[in-house]
C-alpha positions in Angstrom: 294.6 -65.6 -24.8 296.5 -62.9 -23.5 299.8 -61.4 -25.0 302.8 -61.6 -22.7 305.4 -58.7 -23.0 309.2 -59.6 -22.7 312.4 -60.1 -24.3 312.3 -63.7 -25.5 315.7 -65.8 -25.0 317.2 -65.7 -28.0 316.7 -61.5 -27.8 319.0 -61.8 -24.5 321.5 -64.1 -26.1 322.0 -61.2 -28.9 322.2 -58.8 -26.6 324.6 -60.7 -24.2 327.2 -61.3 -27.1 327.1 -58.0 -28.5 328.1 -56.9 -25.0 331.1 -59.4 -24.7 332.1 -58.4 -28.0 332.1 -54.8 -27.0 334.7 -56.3 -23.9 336.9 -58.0 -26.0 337.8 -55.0 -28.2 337.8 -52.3 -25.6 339.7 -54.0 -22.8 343.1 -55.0 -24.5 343.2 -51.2 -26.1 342.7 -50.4 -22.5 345.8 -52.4 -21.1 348.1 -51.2 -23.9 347.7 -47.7 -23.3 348.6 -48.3 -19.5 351.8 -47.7 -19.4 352.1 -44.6 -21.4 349.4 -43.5 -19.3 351.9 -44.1 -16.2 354.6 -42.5 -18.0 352.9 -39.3 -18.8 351.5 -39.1 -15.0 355.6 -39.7 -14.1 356.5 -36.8 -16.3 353.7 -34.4 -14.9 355.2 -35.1 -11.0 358.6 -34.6 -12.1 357.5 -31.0 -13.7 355.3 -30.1 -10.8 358.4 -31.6 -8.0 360.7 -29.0 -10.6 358.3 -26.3 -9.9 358.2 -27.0 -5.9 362.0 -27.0 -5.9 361.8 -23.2 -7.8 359.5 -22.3 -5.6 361.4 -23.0 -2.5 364.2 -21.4 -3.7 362.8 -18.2 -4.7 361.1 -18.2 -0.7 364.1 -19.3 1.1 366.8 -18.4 -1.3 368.7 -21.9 -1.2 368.0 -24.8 -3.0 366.6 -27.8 -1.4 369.0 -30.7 -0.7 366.9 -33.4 -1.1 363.1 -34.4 -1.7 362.2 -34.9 2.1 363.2 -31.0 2.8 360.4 -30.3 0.6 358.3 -32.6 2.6 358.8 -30.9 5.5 358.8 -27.5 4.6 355.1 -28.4 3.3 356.0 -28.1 -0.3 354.7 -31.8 -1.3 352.7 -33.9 0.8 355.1 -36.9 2.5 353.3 -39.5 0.2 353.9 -38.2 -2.6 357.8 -38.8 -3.3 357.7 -41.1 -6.3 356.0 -41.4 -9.9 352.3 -42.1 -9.6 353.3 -45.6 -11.3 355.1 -46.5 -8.0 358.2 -47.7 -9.4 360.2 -44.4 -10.2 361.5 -42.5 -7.5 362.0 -38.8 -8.0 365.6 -37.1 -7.0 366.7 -33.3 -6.7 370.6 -33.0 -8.4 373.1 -30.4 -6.6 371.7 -27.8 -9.8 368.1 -28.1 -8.5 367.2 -30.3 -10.9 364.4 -33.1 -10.8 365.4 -36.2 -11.9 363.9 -39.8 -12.0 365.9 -42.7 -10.7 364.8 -46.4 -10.3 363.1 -47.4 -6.9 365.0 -49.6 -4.2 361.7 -50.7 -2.7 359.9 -53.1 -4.6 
């Protein structure tokens, strides 16, 4: 008679629910920490859009009128004009300040 080496079913089954309950805890913590996730990535661009703005000023001793003049002086790459969540939109004030203002396009 030989002995045959292997996981029997009921070993898999075990194995297979320990798995899905691993899934069900970690994926709903997952989701709920999403949006702060977003938010923290939305104030990051606005800091880093604040320190573009400084920057062209000190160089060409104006401020910047809008976020596309940045663009195009190579400051900020074109696609990156909004929040990293895609709904926020960021906005330079007449002070040279980077604020965030609600998206048109959704």
């Amino acid at each position: 008679m030989k002995i045959q080496k292997g996981f029997t079913l009921i070993e898999m089954m075990i194995v297979m629910l320990i798995i899905s309950v691993l899934l069900i805890i970690t994926i709903p913590n997952i989701t709920k920490h999403n949006s702060n996730i977003n938010d923290k990535g939305c104030q990051a661009f606005v800091k880093m859009v604040q320190a573009q703005v400084q920057a062209y000023e000190m160089e060409k001793k104006k401020l910047p009128s809008s976020v596309d003049e940045l663009v195009s002086a190579g400051y900020i790459r074109s696609d990156a004009k909004g929040c990293p969540n895609g709904t926020t939109q960021v906005k330079i004030e007449s002070d040279g300040t980077v604020v965030e203002v609600a998206s048109t396009s959704q």
